[in-house]
N, C-alpha and C positions, 0 to 999 in steps of 0.2 A: 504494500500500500504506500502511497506517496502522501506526506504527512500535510503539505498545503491542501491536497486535493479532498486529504477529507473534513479538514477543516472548515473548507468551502462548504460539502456537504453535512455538518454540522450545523455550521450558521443558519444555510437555508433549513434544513428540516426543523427548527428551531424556530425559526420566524414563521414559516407555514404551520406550523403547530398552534402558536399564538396569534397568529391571525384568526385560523379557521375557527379556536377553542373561542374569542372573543368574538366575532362574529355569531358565533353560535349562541354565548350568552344575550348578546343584545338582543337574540329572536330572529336571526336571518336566518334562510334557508339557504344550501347549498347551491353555488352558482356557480358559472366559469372560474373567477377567480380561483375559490379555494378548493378545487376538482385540479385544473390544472395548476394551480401550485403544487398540490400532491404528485400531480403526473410529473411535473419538471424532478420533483424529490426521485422520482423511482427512473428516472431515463438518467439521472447521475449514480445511481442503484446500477442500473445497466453496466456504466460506463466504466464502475467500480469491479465491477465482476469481470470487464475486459481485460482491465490494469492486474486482476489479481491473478488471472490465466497467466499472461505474459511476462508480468516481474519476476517471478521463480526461474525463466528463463533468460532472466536481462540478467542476474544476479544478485536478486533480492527477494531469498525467498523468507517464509514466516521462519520465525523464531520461537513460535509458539505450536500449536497440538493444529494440524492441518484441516483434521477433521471438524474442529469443534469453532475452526474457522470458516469454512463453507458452510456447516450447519446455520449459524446466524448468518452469512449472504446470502442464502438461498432462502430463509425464515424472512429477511429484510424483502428480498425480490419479489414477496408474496401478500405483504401485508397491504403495499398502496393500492394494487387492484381489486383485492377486496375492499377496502375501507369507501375505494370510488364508486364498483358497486352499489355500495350501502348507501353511501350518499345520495347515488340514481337514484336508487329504488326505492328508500322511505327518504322522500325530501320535506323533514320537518327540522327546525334548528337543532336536534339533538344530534342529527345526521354530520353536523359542523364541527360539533364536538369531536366526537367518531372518527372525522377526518383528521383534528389536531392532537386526538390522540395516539391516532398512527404516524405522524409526523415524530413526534417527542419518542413512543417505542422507537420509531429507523432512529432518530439523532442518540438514544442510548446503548443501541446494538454496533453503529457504525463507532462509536468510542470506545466499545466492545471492544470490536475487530483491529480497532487499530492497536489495544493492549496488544492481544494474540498476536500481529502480525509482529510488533515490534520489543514489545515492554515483556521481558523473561527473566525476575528475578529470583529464579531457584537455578 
């Protein structure tokens, strides 16, 4: 993992979290905005799981449990299309919520991963 790169995707899944959770308190329902703020969250999901195939071969591989590192990419890669789903399908403001709480789950798995890939102090 390259450590700007996910910091970039921490920021954003973090603000799309707190957009969509506040939006959703004030009583909005799910719109484009906080649908594709999530969508943008899970195409840099994508773009991480590119980076994670090919760094191992660049010479940068984990330094942590490999497995227990795909397990949460592949757990992240799954959660924004469900959650956008949900948002289609019951569009009431809880729906908003729903959205920024899978925004906040990807920004604590992605901080996850980047222990695993880089942080091994045993």
């Amino acid at each position: 993992m390259i450590l700007p790169f996910t910091i970039v995707q921490l920021v954003l899944a973090c603000l799309v979290g707190l957009l969509a959770v506040v939006l959703g308190l004030i009583g909005r329902k799910p719109n484009d905005l906080t649908v594709l703020s999530l969508a943008a969250v899970e195409l840099l999901l994508v773009a991480q799981a590119v980076v994670a195939i090919v760094a191992p071969a660049a010479g940068n591989p984990p330094t942590g449990n490999p497995v227990e590192f795909w397990a949460y990419l592949i757990s992240a890669l799954v959660i924004p299309p469900l959650a956008i789903v949900w948002g289609l399908v019951e569009r009431t403001r809880w729906s908003n919520v729903v959205l920024g709480a899978a925004a906040f789950a990807i920004a604590v798995m992605l901080w996850r991963m980047e222990q695993i890939w880089n942080v091994q102090l045993a």
